[in-house]
C-alpha positions as CSV (number, residue, x, y, z in Angstrom):
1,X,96.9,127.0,138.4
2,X,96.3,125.3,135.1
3,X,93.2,122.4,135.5
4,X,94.4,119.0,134.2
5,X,94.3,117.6,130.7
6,X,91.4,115.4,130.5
7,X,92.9,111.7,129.8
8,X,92.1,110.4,126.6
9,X,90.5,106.7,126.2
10,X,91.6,104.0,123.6
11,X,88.5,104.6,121.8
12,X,89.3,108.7,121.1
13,X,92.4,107.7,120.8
14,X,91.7,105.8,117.5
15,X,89.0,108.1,116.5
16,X,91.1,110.8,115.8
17,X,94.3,108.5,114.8
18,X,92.8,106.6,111.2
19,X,94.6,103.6,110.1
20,X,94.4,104.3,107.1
21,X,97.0,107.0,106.7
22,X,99.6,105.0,107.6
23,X,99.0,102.4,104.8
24,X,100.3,102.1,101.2
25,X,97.8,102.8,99.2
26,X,96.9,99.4,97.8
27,X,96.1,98.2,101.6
28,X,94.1,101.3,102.8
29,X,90.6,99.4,101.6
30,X,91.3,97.1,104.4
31,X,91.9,99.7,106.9
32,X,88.9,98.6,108.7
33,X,89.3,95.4,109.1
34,X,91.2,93.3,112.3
35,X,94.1,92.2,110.5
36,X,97.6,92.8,110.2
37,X,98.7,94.8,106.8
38,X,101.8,94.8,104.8
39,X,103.3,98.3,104.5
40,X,106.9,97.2,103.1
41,X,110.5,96.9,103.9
42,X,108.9,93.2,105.5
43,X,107.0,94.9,107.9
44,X,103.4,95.2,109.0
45,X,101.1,97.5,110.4
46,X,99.8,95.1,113.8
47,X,95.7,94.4,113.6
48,X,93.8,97.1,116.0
49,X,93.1,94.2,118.5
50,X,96.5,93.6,118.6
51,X,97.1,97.6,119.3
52,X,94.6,98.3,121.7
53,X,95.7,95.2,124.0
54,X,98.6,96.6,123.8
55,X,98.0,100.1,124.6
56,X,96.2,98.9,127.2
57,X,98.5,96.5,128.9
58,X,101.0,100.1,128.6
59,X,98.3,102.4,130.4
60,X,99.5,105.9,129.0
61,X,98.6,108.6,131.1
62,X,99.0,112.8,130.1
63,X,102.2,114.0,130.1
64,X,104.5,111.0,129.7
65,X,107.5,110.0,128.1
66,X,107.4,107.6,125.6
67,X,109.4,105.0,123.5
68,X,108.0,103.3,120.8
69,X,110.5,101.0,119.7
70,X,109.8,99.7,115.7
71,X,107.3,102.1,115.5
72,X,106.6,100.7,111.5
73,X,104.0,102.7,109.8
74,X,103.9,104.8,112.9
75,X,100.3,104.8,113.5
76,X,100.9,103.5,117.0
77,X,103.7,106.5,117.6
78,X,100.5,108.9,116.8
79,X,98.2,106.7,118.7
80,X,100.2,107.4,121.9
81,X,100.9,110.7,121.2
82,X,97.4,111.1,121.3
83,X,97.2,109.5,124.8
84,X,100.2,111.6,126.6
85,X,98.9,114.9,125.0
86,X,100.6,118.0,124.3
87,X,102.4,117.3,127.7
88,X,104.0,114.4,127.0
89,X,106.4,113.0,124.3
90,X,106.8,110.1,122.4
91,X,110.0,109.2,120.2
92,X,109.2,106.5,117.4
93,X,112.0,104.5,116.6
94,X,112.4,102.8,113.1
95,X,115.1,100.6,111.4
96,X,114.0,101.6,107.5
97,X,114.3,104.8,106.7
98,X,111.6,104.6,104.1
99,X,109.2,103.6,106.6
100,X,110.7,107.0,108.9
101,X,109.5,109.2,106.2
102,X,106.1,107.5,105.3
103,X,105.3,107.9,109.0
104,X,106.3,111.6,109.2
105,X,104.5,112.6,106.2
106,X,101.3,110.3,107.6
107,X,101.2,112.4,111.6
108,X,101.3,115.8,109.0
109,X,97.9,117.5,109.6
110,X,96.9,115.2,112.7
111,X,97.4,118.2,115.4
112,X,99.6,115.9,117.3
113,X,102.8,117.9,118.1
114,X,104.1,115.8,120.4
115,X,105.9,113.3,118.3
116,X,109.5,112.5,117.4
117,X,110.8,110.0,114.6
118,X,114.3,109.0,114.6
119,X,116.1,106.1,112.5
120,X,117.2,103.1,115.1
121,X,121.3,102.8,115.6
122,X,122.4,99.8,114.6
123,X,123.6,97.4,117.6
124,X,121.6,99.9,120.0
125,X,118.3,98.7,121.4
126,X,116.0,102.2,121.9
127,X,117.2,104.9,123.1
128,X,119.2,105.0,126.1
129,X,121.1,108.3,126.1
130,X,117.6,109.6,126.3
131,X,116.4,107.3,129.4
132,X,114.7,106.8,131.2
133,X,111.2,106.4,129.6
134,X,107.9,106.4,131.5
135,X,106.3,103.4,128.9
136,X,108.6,101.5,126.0
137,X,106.3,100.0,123.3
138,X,108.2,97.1,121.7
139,X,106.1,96.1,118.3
140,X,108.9,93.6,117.0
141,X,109.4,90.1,118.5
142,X,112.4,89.3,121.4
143,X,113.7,85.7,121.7
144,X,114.4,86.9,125.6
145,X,113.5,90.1,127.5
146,X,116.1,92.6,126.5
147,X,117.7,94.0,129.8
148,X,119.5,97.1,127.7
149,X,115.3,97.8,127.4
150,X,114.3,97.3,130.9
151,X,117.4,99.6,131.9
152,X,115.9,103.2,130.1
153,X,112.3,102.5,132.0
154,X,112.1,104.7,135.1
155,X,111.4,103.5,137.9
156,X,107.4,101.9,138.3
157,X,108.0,102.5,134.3
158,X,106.1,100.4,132.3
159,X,107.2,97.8,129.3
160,X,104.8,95.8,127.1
161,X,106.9,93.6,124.5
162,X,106.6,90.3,123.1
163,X,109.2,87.6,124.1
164,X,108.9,84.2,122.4
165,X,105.8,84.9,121.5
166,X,104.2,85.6,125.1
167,X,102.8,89.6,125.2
168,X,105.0,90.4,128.4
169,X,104.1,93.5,130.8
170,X,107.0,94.7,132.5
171,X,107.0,96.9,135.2
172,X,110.6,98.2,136.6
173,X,110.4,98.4,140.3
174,X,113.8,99.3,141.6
175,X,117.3,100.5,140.5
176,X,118.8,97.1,139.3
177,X,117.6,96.2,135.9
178,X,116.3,92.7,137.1
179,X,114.2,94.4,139.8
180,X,111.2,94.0,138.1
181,X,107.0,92.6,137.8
182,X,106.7,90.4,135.0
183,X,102.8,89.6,133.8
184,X,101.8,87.3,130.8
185,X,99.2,88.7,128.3
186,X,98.4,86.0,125.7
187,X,100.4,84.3,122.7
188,X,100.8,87.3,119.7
189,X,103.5,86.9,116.4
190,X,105.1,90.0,115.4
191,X,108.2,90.3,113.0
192,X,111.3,89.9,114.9
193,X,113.1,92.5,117.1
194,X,116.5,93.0,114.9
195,X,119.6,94.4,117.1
196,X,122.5,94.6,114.8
C-alpha cells in the first residue's frame, strides 16, 4: 500500500512557487514586496497576503480537484498545484489568451505536472462540463455569488470568491445549489469577474 503524500504548507508552497516568474519583466524587482502588480491585459497579479488568505480560507488538501477561475499570471494555478500534488489537478481558467501563454511558459521547469490552462468560454462561468470541483478559486470580483459557480463544487466542496467586495467562503453542503455555509473573510478589491 502506497504511504500518503505528505501535505504541503502555504509557506513550501510559495518557496518553491517564486512570484517572480509570473511577472513582466519590468515588475519582477517588486516581486518581493506585498502589493498587487500589473501584468497586462488590465489585470494584476493579487499581493501574497491577499494569496495566502486566500489559499487558506480554500484549505487544499493532496489529491484534489481544482478550479482556479481568472487564474491571471497563473502563479496562484502553480501555487495550488503545488498543494494537491501529483495526485490532484488544477485547471486555470483565463479570459486573455496572452495572459494563457505567459502562464504556461512561467509553470515550464517548476516540476509541477499537475496543471491545466485553458482559455475561459465566453458567457460560461468555470467549467461546468468538468464539475464538480473539490475547491473553486475565484480571483476576479462578483457583484453577487454566482450560483452557475456554486453548482460544479461537490458536495462539502469549498469556494473562496469575492462578492461586493466581501472575501466569501463557501462551502456546498447538499445537492441544491443554495444548500450552502456562507463565512465572511474581510473587505479585498480585485478586478471584476467578466461573464460575457
Amino acid at each position: 500500500m502506497a504511504s500518503p503524500i505528505d501535505p504541503v504548507t502555504l509557506a513550501e508552497a510559495f518557496a518553491q512557487v517564486p512570484r517572480h516568474r509570473f511577472l513582466p519583466a519590468d515588475q519582477q524587482g517588486w516581486s518581493g514586496s506585498n502589493v498587487p502588480l500589473e501584468i497586462g491585459c488590465g489585470q494584476t497579479n493579487s499581493q501574497p497576503s491577499t494569496v495566502a488568505d486566500m489559499l487558506a480560507l480554500l484549505g487544499v488538501e493532496p489529491g484534489e480537484t481544482v478550479l482556479d477561475l481568472g487564474s491571471g499570471s497563473g502563479w496562484t494555478t502553480a501555487l495550488l498545484g503545488a498543494l494537491v500534488g501529483p495526485g490532484g489537478h488544477v485547471l486555470g481558467i483565463e479570459r486573455h489568451r496572452e495572459l494563457l501563454e505567459r502562464s504556461i511558459a512561467a509553470v515550464a521547469g517548476l516540476d509541477i505536472d499537475c496543471l491545466e490552462f485553458a482559455e475561459a468560454t465566453p458567457g460560461v462561468l468555470g467549467r461546468p462540463e468538468r464539475a464538480p470541483f473539490d475547491r473553486i478559486l475565484v480571483s476576479a470580483g462578483a457583484d453577487e455569488l454566482p450560483d452557475s459557480l456554486v453548482a460544479q463544487l461537490s458536495i462539502g466542496g469549498v469556494m473562496v470568491i469575492p462578492v461586493a467586495e466581501m472575501m466569501l467562503r463557501v462551502e456546498r453542503t447538499g445537492e441544491a445549489a443554495g444548500e450552502v455555509t456562507i463565512t465572511q473573510h474581510g473587505r479585498y478589491r480585485f478586478v471584476p469577474l467578466i461573464t460575457e
